[in-house]
OpenMM code with the backbone's topology and positions (N, CA, C; nanometers):
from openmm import Vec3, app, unit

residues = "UNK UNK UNK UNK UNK UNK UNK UNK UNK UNK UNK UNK UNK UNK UNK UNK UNK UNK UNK UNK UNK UNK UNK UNK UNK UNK UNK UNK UNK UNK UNK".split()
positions = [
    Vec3(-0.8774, -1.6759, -7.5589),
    Vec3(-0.8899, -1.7624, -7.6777),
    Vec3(-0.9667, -1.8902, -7.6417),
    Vec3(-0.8659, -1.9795, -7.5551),
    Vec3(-0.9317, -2.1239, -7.4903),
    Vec3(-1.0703, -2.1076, -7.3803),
    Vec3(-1.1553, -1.9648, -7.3690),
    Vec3(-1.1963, -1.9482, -7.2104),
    Vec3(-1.3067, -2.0341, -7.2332),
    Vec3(-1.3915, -2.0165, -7.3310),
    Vec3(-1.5219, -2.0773, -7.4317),
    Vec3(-1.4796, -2.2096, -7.3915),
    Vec3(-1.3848, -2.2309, -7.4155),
    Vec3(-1.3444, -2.4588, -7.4759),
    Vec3(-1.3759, -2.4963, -7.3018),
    Vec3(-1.2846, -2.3526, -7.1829),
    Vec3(-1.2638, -2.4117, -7.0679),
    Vec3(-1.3928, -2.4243, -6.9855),
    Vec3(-1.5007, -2.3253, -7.0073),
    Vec3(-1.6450, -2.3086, -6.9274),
    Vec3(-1.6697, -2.4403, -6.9685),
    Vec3(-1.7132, -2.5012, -7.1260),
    Vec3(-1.7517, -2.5893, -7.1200),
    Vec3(-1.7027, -2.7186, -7.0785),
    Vec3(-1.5506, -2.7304, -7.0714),
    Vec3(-1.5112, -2.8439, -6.9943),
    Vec3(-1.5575, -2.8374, -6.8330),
    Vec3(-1.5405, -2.7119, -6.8095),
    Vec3(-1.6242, -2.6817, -6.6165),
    Vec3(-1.7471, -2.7239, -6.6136),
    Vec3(-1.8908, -2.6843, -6.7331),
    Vec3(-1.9712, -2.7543, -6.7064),
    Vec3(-1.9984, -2.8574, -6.6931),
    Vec3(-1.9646, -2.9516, -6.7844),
    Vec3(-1.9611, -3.0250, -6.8202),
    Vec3(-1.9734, -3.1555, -6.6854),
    Vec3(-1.8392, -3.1100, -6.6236),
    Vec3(-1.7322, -3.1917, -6.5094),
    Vec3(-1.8981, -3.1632, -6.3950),
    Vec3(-1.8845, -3.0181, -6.3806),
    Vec3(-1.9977, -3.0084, -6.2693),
    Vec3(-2.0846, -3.0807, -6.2627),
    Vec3(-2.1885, -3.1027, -6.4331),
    Vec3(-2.3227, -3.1875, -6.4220),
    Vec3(-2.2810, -3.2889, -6.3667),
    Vec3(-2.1754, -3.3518, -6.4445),
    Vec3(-2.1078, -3.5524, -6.3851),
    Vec3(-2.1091, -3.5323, -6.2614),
    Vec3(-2.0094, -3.4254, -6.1842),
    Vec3(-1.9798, -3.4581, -5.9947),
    Vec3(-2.1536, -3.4406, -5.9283),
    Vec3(-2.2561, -3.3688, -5.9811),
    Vec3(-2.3729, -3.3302, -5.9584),
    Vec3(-2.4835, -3.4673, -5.9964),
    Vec3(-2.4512, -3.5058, -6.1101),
    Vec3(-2.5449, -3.6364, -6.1335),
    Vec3(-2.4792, -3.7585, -6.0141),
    Vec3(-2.3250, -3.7850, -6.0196),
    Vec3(-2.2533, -3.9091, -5.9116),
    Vec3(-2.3612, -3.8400, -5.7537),
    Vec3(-2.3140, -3.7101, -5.7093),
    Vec3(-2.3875, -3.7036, -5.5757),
    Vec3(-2.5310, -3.6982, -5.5676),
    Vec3(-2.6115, -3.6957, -5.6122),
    Vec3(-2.7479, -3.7502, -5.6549),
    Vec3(-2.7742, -3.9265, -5.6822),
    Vec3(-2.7083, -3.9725, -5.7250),
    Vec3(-2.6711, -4.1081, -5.7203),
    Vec3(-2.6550, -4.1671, -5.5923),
    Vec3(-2.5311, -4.0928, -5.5035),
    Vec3(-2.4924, -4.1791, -5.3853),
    Vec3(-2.6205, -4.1348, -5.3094),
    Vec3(-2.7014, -4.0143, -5.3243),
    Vec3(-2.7932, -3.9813, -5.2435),
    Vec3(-2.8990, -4.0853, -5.2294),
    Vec3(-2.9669, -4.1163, -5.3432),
    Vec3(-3.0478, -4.2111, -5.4014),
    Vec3(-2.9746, -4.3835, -5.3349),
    Vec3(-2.8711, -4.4248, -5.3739),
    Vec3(-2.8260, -4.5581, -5.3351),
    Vec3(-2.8268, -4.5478, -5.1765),
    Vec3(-2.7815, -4.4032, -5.0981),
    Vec3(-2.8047, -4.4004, -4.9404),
    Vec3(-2.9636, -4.4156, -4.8790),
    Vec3(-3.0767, -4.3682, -4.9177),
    Vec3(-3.1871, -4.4112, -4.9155),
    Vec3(-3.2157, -4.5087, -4.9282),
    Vec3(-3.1679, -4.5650, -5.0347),
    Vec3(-3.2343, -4.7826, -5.0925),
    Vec3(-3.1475, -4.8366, -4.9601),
    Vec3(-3.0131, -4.8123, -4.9048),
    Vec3(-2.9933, -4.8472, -4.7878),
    Vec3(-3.0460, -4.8401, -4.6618),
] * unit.nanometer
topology = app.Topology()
chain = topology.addChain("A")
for resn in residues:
    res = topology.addResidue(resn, chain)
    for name in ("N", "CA", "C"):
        topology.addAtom(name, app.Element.getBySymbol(name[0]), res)
């Protein structure tokens, strides 16, 4: 029933933890 609602809460979460480590990647370089 909920599996649809749950993939997209998984994607969702993934892009954010995926955009933050791209971030620290980027701020570790300017260091």
């Amino acid at each position: 029933m909920g599996n649809r609602d749950w993939l997209a809460r998984f994607s969702l979460f993934a892009i954010f933890v995926w955009q933050r480590l791209r971030s620290n990647e980027r701020l570790r370089l300017q260091l």
